[in-house]
Predicted model as a PDB file, atoms N, CA, C, CB and O in Angstrom, pLDDT in the B-factor column:
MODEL        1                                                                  
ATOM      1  N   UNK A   1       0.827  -1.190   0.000  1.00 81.00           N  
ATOM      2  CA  UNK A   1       0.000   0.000   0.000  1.00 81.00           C  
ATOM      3  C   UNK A   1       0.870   1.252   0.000  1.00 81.00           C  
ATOM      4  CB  UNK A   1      -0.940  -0.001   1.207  1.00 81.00           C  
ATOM      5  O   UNK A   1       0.528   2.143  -0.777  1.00 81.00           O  
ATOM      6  N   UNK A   2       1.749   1.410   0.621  1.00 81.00           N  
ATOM      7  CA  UNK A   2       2.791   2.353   0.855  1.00 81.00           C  
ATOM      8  C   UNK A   2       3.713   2.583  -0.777  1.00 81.00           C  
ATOM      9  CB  UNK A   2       3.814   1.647   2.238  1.00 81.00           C  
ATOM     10  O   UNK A   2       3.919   3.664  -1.329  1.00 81.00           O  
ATOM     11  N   UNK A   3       4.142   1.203  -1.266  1.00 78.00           N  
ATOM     12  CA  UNK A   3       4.339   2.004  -2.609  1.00 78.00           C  
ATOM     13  C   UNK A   3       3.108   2.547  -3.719  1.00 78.00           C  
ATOM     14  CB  UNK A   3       5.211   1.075  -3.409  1.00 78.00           C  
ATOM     15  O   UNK A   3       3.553   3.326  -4.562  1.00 78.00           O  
ATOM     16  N   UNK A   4       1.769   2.272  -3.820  1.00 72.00           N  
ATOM     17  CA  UNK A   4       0.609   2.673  -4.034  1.00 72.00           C  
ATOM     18  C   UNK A   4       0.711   4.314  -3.747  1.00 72.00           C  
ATOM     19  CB  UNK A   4      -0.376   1.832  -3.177  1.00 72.00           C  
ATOM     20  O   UNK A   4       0.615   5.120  -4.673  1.00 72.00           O  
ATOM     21  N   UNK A   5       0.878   4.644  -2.615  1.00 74.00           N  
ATOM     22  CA  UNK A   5       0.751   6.242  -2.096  1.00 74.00           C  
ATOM     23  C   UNK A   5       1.919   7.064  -2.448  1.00 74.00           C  
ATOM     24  CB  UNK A   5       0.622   6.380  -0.462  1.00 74.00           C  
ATOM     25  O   UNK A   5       1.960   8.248  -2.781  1.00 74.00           O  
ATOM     26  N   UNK A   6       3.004   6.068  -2.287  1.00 79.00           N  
ATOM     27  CA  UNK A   6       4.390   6.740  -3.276  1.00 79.00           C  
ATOM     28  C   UNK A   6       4.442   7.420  -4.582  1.00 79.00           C  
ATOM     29  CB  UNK A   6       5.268   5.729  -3.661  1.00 79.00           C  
ATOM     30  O   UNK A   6       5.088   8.387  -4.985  1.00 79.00           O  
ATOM     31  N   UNK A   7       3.218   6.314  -5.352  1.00 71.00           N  
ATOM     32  CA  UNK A   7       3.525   6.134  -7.177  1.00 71.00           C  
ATOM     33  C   UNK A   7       2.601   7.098  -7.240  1.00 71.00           C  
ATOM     34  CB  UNK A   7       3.168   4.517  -8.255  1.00 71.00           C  
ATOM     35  O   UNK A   7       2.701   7.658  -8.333  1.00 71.00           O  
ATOM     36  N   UNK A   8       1.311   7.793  -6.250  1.00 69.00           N  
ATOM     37  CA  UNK A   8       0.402   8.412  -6.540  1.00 69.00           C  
ATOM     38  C   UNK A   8       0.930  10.122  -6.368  1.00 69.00           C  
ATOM     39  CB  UNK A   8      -0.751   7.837  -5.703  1.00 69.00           C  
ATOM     40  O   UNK A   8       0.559  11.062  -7.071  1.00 69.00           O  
ATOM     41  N   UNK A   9       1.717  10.157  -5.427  1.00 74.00           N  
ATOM     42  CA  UNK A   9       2.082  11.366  -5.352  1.00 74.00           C  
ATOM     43  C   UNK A   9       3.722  11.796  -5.896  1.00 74.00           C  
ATOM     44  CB  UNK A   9       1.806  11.633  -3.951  1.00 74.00           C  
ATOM     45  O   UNK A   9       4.306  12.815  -5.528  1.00 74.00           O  
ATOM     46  N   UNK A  10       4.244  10.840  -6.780  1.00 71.00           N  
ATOM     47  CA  UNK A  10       5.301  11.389  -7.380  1.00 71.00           C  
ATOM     48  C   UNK A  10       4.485  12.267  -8.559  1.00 71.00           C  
ATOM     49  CB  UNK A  10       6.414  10.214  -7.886  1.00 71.00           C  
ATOM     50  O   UNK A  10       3.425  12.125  -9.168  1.00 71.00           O  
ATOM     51  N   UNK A  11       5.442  13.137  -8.544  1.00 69.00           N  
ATOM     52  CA  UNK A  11       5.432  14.267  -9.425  1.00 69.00           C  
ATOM     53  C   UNK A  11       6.372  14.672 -10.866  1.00 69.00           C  
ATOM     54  CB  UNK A  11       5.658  15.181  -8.526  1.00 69.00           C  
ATOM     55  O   UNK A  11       6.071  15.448 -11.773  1.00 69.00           O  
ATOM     56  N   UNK A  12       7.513  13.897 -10.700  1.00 69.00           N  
ATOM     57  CA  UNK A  12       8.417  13.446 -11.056  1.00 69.00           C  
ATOM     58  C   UNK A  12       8.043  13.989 -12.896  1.00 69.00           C  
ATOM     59  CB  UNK A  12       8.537  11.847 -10.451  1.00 69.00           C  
ATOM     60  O   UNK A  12       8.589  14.898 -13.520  1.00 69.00           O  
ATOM     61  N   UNK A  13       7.128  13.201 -13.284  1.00 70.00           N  
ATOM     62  CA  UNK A  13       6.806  12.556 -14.946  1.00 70.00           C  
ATOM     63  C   UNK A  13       6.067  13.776 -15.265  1.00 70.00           C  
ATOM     64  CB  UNK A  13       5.720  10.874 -15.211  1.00 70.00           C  
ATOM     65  O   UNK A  13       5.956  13.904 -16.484  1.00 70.00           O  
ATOM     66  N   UNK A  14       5.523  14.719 -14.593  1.00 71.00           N  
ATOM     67  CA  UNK A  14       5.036  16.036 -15.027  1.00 71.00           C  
ATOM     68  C   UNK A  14       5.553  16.826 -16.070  1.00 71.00           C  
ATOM     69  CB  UNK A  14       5.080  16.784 -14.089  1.00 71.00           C  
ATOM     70  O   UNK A  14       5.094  17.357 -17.082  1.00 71.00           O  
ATOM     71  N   UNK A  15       7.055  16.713 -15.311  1.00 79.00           N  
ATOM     72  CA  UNK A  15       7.588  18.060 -16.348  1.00 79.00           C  
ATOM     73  C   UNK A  15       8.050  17.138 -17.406  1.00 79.00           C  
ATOM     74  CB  UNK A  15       9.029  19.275 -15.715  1.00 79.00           C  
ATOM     75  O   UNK A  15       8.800  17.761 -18.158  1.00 79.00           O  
ATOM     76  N   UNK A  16       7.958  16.338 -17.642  1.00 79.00           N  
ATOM     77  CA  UNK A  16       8.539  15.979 -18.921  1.00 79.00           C  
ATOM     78  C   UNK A  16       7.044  15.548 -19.787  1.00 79.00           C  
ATOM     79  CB  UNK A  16       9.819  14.600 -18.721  1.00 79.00           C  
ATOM     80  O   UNK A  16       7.366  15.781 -20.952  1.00 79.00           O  
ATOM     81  N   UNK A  17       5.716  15.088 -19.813  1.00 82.00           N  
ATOM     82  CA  UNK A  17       4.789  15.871 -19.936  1.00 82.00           C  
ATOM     83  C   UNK A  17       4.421  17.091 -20.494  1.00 82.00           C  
ATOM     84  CB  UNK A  17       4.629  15.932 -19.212  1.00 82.00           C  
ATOM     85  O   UNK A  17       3.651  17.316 -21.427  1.00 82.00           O  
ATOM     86  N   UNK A  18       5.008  17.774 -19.870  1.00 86.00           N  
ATOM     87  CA  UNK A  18       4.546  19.144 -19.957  1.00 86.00           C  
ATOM     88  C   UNK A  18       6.080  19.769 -21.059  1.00 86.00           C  
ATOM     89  CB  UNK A  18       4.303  19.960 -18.018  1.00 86.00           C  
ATOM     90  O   UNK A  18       5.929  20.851 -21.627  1.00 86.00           O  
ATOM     91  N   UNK A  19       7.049  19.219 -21.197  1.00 88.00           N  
ATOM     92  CA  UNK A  19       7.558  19.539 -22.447  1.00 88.00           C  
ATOM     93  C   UNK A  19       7.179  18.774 -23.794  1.00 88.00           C  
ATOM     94  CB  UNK A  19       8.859  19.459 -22.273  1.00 88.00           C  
ATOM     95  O   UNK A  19       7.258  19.325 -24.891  1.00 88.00           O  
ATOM     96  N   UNK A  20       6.899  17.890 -23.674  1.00 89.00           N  
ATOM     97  CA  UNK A  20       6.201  16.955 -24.460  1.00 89.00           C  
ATOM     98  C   UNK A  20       5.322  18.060 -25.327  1.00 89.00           C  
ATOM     99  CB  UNK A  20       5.301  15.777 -23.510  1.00 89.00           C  
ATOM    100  O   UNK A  20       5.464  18.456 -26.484  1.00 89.00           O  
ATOM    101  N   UNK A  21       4.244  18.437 -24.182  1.00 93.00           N  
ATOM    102  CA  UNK A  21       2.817  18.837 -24.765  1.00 93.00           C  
ATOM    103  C   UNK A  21       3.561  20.032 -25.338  1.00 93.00           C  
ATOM    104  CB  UNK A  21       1.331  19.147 -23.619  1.00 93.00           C  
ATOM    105  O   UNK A  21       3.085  20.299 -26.441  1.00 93.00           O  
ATOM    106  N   UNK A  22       4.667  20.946 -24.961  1.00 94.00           N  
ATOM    107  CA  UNK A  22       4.992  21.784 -25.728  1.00 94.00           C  
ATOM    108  C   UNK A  22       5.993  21.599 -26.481  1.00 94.00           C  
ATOM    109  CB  UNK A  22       5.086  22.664 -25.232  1.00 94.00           C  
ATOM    110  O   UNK A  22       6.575  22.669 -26.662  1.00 94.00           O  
ATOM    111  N   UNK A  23       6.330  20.999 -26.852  1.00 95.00           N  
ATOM    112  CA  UNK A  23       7.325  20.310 -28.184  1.00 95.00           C  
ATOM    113  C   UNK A  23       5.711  19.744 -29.163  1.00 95.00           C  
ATOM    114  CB  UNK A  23       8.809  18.404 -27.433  1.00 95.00           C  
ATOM    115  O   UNK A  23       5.637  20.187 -30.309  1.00 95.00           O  
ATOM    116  N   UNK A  24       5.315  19.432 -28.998  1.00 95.00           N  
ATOM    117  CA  UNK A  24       4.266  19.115 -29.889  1.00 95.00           C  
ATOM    118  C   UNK A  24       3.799  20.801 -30.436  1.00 95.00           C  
ATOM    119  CB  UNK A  24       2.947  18.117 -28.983  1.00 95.00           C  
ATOM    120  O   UNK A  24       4.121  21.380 -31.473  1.00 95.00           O  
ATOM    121  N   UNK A  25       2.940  21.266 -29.300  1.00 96.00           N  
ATOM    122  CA  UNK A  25       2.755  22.536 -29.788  1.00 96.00           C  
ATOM    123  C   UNK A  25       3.572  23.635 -30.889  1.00 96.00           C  
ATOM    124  CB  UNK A  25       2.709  23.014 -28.747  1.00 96.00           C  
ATOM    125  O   UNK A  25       3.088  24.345 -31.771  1.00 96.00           O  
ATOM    126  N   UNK A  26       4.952  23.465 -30.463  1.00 97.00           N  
ATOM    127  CA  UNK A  26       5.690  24.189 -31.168  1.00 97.00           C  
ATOM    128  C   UNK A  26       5.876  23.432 -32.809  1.00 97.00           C  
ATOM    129  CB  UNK A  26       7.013  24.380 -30.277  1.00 97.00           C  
ATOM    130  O   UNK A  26       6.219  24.094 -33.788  1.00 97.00           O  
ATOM    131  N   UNK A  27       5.648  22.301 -32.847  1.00 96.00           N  
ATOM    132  CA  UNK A  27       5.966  21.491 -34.012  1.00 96.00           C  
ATOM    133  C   UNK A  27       4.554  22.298 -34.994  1.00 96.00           C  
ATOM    134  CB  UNK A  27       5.899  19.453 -33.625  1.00 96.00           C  
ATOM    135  O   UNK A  27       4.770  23.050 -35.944  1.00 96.00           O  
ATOM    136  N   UNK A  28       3.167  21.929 -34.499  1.00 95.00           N  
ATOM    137  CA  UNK A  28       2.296  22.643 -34.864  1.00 95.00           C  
ATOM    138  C   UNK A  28       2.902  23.798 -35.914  1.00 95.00           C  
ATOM    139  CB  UNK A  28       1.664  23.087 -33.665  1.00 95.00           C  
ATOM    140  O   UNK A  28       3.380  23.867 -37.047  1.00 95.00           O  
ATOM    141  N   UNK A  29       2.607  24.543 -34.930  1.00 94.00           N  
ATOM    142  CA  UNK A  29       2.882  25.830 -35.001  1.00 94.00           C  
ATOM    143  C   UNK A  29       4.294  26.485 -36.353  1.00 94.00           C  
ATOM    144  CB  UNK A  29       3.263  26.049 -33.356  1.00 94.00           C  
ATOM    145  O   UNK A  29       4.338  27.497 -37.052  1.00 94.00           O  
ATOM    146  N   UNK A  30       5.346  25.167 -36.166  1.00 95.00           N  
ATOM    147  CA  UNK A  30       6.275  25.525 -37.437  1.00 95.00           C  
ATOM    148  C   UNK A  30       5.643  24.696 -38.635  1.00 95.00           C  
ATOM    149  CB  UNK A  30       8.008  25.061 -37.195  1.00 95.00           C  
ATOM    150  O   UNK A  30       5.980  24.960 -39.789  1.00 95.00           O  
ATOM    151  N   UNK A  31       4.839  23.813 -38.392  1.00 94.00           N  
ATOM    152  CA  UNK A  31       4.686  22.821 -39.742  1.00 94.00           C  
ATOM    153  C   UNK A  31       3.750  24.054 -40.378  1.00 94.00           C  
ATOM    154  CB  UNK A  31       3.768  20.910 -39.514  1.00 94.00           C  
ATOM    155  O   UNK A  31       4.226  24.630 -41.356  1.00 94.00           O  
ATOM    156  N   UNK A  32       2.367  24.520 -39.851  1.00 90.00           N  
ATOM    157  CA  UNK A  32       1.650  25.391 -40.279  1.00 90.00           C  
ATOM    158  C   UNK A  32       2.170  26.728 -41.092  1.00 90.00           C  
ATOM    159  CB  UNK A  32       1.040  25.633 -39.261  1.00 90.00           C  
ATOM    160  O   UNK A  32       1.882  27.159 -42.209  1.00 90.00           O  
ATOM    161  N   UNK A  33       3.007  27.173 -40.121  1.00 91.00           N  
ATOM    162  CA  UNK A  33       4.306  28.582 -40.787  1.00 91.00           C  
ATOM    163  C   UNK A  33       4.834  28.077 -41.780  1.00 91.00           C  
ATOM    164  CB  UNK A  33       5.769  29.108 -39.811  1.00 91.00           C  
ATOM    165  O   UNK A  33       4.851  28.813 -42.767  1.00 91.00           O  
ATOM    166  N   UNK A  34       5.558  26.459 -41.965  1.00 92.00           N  
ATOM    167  CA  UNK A  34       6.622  26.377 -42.925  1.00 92.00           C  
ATOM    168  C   UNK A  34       5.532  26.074 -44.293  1.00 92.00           C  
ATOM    169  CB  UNK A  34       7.921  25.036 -42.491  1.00 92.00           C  
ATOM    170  O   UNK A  34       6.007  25.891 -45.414  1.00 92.00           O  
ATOM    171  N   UNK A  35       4.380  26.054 -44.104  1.00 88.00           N  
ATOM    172  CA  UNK A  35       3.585  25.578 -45.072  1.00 88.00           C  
ATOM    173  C   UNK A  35       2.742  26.906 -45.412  1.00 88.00           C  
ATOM    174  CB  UNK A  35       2.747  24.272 -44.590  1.00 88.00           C  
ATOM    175  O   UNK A  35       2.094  26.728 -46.444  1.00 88.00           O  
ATOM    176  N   UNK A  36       2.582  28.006 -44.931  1.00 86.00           N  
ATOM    177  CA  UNK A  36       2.061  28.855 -45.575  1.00 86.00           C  
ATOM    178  C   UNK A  36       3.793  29.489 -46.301  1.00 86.00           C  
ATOM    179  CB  UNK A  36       0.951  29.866 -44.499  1.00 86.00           C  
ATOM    180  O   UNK A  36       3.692  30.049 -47.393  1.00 86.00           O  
ATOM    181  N   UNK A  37       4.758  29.418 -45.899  1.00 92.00           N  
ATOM    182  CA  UNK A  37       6.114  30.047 -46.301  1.00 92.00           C  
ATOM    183  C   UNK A  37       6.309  29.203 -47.685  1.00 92.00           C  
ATOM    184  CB  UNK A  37       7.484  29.814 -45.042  1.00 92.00           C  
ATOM    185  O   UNK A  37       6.804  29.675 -48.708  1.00 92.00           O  
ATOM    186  N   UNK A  38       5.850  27.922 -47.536  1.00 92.00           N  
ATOM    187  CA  UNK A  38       6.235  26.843 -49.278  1.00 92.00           C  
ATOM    188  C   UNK A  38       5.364  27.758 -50.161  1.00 92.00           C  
ATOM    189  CB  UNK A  38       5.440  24.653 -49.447  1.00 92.00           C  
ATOM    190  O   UNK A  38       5.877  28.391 -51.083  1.00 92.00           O  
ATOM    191  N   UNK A  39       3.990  27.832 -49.869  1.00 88.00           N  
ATOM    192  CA  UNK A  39       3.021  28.241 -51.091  1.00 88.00           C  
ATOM    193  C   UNK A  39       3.787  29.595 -51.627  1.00 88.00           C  
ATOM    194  CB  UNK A  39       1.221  28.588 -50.548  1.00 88.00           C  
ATOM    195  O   UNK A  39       4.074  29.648 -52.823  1.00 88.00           O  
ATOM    196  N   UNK A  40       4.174  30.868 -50.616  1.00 90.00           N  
ATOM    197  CA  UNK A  40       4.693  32.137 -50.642  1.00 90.00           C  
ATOM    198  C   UNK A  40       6.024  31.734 -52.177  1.00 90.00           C  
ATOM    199  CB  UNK A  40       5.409  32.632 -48.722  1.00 90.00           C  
ATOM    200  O   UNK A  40       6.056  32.317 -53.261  1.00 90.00           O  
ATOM    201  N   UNK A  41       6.889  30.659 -51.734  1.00 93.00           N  
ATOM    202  CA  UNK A  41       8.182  30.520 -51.708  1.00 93.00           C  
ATOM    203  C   UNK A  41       7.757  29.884 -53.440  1.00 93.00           C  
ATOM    204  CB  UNK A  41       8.996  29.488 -50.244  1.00 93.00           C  
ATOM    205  O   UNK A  41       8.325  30.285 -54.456  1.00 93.00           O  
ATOM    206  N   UNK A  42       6.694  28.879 -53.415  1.00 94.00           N  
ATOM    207  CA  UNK A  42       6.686  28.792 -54.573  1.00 94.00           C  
ATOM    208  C   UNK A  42       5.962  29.682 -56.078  1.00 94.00           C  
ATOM    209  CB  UNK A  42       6.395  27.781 -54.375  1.00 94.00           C  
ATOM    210  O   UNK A  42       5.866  29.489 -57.290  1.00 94.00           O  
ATOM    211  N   UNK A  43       5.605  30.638 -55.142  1.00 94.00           N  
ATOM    212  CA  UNK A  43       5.030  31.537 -56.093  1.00 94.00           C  
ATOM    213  C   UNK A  43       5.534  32.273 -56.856  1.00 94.00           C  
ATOM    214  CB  UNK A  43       4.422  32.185 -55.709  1.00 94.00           C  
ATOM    215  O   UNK A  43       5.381  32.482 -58.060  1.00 94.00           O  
ATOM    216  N   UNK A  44       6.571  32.937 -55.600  1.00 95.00           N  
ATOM    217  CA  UNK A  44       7.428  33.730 -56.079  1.00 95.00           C  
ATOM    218  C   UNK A  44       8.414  32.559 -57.498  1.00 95.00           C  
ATOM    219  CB  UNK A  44       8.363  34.380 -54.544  1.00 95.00           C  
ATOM    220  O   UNK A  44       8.516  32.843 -58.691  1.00 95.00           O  
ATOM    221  N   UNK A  45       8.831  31.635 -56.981  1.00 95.00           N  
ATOM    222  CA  UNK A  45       9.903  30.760 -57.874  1.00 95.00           C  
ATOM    223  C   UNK A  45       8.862  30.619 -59.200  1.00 95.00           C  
ATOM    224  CB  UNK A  45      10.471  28.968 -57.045  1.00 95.00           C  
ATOM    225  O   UNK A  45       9.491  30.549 -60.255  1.00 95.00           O  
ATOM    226  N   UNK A  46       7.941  30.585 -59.296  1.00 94.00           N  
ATOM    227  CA  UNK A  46       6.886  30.757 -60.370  1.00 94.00           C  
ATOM    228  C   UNK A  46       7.481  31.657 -61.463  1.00 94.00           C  
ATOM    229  CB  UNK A  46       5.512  31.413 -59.776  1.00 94.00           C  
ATOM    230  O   UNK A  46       8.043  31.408 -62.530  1.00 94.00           O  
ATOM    231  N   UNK A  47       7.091  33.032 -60.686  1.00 93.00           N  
ATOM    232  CA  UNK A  47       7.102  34.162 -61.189  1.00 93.00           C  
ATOM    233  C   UNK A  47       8.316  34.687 -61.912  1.00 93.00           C  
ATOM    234  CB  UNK A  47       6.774  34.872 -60.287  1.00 93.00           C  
ATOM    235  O   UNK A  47       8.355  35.434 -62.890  1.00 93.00           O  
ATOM    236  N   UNK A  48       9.556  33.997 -61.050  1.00 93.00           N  
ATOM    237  CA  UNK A  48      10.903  34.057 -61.760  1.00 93.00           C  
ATOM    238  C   UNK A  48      10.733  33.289 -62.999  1.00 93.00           C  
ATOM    239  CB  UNK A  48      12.122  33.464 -60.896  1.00 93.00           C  
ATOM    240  O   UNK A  48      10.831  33.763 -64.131  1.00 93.00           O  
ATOM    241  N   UNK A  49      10.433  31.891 -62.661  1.00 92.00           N  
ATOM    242  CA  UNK A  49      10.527  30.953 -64.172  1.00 92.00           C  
ATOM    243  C   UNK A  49       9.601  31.724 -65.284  1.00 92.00           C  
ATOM    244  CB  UNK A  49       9.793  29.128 -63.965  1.00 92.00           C  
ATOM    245  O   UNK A  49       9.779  31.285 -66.420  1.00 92.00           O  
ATOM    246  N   UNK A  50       8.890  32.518 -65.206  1.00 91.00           N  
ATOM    247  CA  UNK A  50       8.115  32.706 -66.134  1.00 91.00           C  
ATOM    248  C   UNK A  50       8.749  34.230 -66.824  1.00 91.00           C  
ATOM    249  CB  UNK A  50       6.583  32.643 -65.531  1.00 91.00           C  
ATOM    250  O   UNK A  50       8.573  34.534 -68.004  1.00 91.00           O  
ATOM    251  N   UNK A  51       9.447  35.017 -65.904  1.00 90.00           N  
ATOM    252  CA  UNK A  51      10.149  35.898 -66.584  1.00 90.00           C  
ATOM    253  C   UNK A  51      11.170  35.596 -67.261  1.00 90.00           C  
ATOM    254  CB  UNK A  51      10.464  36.689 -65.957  1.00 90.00           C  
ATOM    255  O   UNK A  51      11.471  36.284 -68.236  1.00 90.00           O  
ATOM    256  N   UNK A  52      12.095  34.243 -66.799  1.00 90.00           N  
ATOM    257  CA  UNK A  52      13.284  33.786 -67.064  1.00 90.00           C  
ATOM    258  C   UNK A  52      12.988  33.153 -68.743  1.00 90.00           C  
ATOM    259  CB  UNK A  52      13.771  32.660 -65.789  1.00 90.00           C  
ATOM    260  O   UNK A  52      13.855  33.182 -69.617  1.00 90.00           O  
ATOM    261  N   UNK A  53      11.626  32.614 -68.935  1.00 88.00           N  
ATOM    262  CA  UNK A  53      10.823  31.885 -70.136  1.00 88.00           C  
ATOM    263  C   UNK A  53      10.519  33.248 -71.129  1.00 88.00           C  
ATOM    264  CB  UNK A  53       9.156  30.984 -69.514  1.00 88.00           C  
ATOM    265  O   UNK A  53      10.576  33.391 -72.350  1.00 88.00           O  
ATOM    266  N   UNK A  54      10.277  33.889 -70.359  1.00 79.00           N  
ATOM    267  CA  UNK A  54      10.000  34.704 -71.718  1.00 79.00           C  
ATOM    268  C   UNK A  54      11.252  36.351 -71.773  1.00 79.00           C  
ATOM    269  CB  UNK A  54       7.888  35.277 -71.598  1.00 79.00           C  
ATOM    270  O   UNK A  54      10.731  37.455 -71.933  1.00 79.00           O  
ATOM    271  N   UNK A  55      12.322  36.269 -71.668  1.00 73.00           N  
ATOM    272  CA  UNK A  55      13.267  36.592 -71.614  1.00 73.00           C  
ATOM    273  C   UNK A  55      14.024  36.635 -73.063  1.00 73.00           C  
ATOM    274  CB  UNK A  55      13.668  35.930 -70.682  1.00 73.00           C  
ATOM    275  O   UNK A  55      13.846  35.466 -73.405  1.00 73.00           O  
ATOM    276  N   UNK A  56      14.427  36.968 -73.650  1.00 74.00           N  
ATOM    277  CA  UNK A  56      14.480  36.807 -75.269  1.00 74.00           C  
ATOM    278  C   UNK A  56      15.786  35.619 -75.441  1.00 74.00           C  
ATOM    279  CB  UNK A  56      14.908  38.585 -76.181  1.00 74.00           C  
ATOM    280  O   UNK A  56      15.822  34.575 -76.093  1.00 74.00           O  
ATOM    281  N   UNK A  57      16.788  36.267 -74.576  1.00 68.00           N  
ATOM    282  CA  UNK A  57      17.899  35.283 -74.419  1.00 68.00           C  
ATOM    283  C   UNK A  57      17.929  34.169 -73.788  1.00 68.00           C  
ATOM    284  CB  UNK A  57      18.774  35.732 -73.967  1.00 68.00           C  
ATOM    285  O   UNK A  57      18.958  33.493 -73.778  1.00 68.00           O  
TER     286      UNK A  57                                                      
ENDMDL                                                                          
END                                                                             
């Protein structure tokens, strides 16, 4: 019973938990950014190829 009341009040596994939940968060948060930055990134690279295409030389 005594290790029962031990395992219940360690606290221990929290903080690592709680970086967890924010290592996830932050992953979020760059996948979303790096994916509005691709569409940006490929637009622009668009816009070059198409000047570079009609360029005489």
């Amino acid at each position: 019973m005594k290790k029962l009341f031990r395992f219940v009040n360690d606290k221990s596994g929290a903080t690592a938990v709680e970086y967890g939940l924010l290592c996830a968060l932050v992953s979020v948060g760059m996948i979303a950014g790096l994916t509005e930055f691709s569409d940006a990134l490929l637009l622009v690279l668009d816009k070059v190829s198409t000047a570079i295409s009609g360029s005489p030389y």
